[in-house]
C-alpha positions as CSV (number, residue, x, y, z in Angstrom):
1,X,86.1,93.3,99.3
2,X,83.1,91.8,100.6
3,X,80.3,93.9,102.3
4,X,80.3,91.4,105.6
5,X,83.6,92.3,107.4
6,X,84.5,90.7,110.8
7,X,86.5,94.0,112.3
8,X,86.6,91.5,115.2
9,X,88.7,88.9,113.3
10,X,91.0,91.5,111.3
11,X,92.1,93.2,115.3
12,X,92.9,89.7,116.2
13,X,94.8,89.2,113.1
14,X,96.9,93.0,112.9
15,X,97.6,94.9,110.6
16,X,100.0,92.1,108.7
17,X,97.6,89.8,109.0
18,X,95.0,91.7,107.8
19,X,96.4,93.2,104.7
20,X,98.1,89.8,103.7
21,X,96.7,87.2,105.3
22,X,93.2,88.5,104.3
23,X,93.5,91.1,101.9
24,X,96.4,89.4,99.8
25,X,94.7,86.4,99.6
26,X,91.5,88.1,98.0
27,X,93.4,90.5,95.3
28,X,95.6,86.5,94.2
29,X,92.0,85.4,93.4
30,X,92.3,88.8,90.3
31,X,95.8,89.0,89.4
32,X,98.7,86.7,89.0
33,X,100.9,89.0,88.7
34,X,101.9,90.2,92.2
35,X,105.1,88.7,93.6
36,X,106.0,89.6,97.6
37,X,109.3,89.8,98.7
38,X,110.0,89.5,102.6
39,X,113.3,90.1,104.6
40,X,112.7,86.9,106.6
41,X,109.8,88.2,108.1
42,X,107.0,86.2,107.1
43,X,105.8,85.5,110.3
44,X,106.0,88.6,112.2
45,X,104.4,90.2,109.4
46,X,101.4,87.9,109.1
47,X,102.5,86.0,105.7
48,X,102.4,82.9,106.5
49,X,99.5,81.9,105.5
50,X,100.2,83.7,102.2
51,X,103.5,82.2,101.4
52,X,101.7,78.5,102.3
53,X,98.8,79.4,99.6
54,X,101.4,80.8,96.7
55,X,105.0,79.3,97.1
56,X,106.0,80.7,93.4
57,X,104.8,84.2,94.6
58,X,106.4,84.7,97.3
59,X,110.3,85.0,97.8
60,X,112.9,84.7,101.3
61,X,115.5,87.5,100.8
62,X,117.2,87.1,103.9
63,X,118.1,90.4,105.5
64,X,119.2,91.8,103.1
65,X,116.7,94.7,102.3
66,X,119.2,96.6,100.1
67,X,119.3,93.3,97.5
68,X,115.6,93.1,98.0
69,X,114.4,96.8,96.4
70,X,117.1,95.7,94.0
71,X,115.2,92.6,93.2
72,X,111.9,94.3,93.4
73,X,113.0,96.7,90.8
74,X,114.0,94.0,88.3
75,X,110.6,92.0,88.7
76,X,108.7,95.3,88.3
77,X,110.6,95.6,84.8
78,X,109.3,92.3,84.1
79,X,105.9,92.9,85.0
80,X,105.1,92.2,88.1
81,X,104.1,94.2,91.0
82,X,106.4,93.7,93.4
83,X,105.5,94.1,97.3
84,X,108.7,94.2,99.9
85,X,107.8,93.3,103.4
86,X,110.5,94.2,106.0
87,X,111.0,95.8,109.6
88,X,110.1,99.7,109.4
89,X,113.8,101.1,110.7
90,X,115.6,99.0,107.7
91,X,114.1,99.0,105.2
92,X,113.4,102.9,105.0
93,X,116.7,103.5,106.5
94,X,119.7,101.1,105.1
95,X,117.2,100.6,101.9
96,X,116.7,104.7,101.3
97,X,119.1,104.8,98.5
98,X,117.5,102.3,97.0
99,X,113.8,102.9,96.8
100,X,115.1,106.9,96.0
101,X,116.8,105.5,92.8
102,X,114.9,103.0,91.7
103,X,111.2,104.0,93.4
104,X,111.6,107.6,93.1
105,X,113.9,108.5,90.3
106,X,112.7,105.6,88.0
107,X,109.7,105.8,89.1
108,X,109.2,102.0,89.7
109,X,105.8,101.2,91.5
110,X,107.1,99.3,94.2
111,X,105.3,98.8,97.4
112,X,107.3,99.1,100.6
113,X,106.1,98.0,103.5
114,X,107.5,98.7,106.8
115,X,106.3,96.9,109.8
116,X,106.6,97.4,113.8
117,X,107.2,100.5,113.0
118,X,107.6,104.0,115.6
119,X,108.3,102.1,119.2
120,X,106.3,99.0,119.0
121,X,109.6,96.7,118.8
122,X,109.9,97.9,122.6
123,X,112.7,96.3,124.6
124,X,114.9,95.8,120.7
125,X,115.7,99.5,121.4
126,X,116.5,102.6,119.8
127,X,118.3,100.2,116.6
128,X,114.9,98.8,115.9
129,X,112.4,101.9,116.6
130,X,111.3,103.7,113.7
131,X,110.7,107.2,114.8
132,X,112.3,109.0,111.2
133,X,110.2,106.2,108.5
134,X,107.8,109.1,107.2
135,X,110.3,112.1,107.0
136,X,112.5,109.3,104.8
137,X,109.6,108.3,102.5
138,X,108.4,111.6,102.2
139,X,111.2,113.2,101.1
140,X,111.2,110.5,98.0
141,X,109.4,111.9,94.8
142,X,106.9,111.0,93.8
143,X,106.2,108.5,97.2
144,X,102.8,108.0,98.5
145,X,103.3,107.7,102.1
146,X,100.5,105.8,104.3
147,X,99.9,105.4,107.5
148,X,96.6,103.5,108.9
149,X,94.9,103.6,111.9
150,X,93.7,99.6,112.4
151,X,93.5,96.3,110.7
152,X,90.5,96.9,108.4
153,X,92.7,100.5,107.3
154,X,95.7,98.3,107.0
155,X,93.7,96.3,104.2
156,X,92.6,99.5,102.2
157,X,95.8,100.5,102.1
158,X,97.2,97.2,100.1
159,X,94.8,97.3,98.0
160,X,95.2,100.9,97.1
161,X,98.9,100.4,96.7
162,X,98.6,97.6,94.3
163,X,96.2,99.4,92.2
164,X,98.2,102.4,92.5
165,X,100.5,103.0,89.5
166,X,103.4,104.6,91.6
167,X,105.8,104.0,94.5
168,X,104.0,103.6,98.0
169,X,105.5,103.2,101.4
170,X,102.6,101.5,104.0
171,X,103.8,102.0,107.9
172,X,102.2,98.9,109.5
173,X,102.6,98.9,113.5
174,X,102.0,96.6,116.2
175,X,101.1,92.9,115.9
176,X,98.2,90.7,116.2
177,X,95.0,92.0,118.5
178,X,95.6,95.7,117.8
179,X,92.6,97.9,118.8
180,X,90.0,98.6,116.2
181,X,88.9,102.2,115.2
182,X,86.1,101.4,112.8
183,X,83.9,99.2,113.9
184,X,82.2,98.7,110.4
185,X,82.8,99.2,106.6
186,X,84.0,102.6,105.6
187,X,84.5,105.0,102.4
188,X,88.4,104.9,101.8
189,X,90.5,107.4,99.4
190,X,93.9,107.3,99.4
191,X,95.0,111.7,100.1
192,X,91.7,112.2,101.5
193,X,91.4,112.6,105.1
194,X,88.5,111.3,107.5
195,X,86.9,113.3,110.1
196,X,86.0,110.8,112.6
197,X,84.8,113.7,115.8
198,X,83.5,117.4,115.2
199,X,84.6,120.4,117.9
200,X,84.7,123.6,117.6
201,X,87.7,124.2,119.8
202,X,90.5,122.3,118.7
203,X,91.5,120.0,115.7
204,X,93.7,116.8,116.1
205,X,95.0,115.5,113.2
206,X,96.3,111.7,114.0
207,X,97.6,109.0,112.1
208,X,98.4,105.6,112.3
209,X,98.6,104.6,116.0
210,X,97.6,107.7,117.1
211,X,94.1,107.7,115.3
212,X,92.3,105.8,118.8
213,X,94.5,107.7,121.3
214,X,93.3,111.2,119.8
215,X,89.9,110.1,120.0
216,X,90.5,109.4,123.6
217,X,92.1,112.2,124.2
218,X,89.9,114.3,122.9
219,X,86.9,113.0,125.0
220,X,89.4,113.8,128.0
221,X,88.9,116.9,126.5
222,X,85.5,117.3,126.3
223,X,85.4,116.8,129.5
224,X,87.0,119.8,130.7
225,X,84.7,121.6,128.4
226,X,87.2,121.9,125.4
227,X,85.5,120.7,122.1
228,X,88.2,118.7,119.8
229,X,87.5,117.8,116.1
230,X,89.6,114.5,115.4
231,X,90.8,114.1,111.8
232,X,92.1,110.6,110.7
233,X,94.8,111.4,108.0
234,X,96.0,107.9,106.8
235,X,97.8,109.6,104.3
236,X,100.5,111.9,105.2
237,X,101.9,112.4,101.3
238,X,100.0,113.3,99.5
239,X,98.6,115.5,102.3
240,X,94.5,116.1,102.4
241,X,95.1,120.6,102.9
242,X,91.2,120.4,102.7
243,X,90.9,119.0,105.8
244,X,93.1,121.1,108.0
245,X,90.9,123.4,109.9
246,X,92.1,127.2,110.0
247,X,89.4,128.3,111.7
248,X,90.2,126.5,115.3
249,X,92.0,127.9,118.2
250,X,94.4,125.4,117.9
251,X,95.7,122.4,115.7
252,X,97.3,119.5,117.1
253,X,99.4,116.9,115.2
254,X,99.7,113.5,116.9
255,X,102.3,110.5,115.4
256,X,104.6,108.1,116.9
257,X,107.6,109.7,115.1
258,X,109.7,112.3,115.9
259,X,108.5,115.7,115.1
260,X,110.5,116.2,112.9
261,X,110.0,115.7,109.6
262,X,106.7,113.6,109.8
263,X,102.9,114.2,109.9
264,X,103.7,117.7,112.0
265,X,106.2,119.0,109.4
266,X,103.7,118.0,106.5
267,X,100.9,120.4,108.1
268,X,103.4,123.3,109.4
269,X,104.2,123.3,105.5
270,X,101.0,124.1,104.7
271,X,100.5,126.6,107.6
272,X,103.2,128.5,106.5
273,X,102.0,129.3,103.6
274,X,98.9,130.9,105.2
275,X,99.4,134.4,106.6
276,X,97.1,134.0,109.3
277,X,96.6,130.3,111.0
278,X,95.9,128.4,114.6
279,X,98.7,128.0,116.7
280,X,100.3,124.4,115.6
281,X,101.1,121.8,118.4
282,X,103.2,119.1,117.2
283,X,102.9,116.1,119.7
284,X,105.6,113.3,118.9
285,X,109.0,112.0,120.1
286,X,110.9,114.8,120.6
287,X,114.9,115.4,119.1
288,X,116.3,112.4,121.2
289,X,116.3,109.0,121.4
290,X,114.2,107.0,123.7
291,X,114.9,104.7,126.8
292,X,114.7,101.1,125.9
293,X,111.1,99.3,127.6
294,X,107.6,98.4,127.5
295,X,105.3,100.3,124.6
296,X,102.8,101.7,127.2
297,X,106.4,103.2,129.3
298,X,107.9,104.7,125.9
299,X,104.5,106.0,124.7
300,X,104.8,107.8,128.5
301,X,107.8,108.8,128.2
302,X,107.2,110.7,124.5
303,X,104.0,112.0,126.3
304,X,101.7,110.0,124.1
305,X,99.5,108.7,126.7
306,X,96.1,109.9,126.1
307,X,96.1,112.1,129.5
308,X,99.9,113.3,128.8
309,X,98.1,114.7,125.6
310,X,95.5,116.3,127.4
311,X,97.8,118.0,129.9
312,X,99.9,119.3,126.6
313,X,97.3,120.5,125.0
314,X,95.5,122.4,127.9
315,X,99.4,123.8,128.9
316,X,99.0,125.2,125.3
317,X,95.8,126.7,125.2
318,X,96.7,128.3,128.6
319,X,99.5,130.3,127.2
């Protein structure tokens, strides 16, 4: 990637547009050998411009995301590294035998990419939200499971994944002129979390979505005197255990998926296993399904506003 990078550009462009618009485009200049498969959804997901530039590389399955990991597998056999593109709630959910057989137990290294995923599809409803995506991937061996925070994290994570010998599952969300965390060039590792705020108080641990809401929520925060760490975790398998903080007073998981199963459950995994540990706030969509409307109501409603967060977590240290 080159050093000059216009974060400005990549929000107005999302995460799709970012990572295969932009990113794509630059790893095609390498390597011929990378073929992406889309469950018409080329222009929701920001491939447009891709599919223009490399025809012979690029390949309609209809919806038909079953028949696409399917395909995928077969060109992976062949030699090719095969990227699916399709909406986050299908192709996790009516795809999860497939990428288990053919991802997991064969250990293909086919990239799965999930976009508008947790509530961002808004008024398609409950059908189309993907609030269960990471407890799915997760629970594939051998799965890296990814979840970035902005555009320019979107494009780090593509171009881990295709240099990645191994199944990966990317959660994009949103669409075009999503807010941008970094404002400049950054060190990425894939399983290596990013402490983006120091406190001494409280630890939030965020991903995807999440990532600029904790921040905000944890200069709410600060101003009621309560110092809160924020922790970037873009990966949520394989989990960064080095930089969950066991010395706070509390730890806080934020995601836009339910609670169970997710980001939350990965750290409560790890907290178990320690005799003595912070109390654990899991802040997500809670075991239901949500009413159908606008993303800043359901974000409300799940009490994923950035004040709705501050209330919880306040309510919590009260106790």
């Amino acid at each position: 990637m080159e050093n000059k990078i216009n974060v400005k550009l990549l929000s107005m462009a999302g995460q799709g547009g970012s990572a295969f618009g932009i990113s794509l485009m630059n790893l095609m200049k390498e390597r011929d050998d990378l073929m992406v498969l889309s469950s018409d959804v080329s222009t929701p997901a920001g491939l447009d411009k891709f599919k223009a530039a490399y025809p012979d590389h690029f390949m309609n399955m209809g919806i038909a995301e079953q028949n696409m990991i399917g395909t995928a597998a077969g060109l992976v056999e062949e030699g090719y590294k095969a990227i699916c593109v399709a909406q986050a709630c299908f192709i996790t959910m009516r795809s999860f035998e497939q990428i288990r057989q053919y991802a997991g137990y064969m250990k293909l290294p086919i990239i799965i990419i999930g976009i508008g995923s947790g509530l961002s599809l808004q008024y398609m409803g409950n059908t189309h939200y993907a609030i269960e995506d990471l407890a799915l991937m997760r629970a594939v061996p051998g799965m890296s499971v990814l979840a970035p925070c902005d555009a320019l994290e979107a494009m780090k994570a593509m171009e881990f994944a295709v240099d990645h010998n191994g199944p990966v599952y990317i959660r994009f969300y949103g669409g075009t002129g999503i807010p941008s965390v970094y404002s400049q060039d950054y060190d990425f590792k894939a399983g290596e979390g990013i402490r983006l705020q120091e406190g001494k108080d409280v630890q939030i641990i965020a991903a995807g979505s999440m990532v600029l809401t904790a921040i905000k929520a944890a200069n709410m925060l600060r101003d009621e005197g309560i110092e809160t760490s924020v922790t970037n975790m873009h990966t949520v398998k394989p989990l960064d255990y080095s930089a969950i903080d066991l010395d706070k007073k509390l730890i806080v998981t934020l995601e836009e998926h339910s609670i169970m199963g997710g980001l939350g459950s990965a750290v409560a995994d790890f907290l178990s296993a320690h005799p003595q540990h912070p109390t654990l706030l899991k802040l997500g969509i809670n075991d239901t399904f949500m009413p159908v409307g606008s993303y800043a109501y359901l974000m409300g409603q799940a009490g994923l506003a950035p004040e709705k967060i501050r209330e919880s977590i306040i309510k919590e240290l009260n106790n």
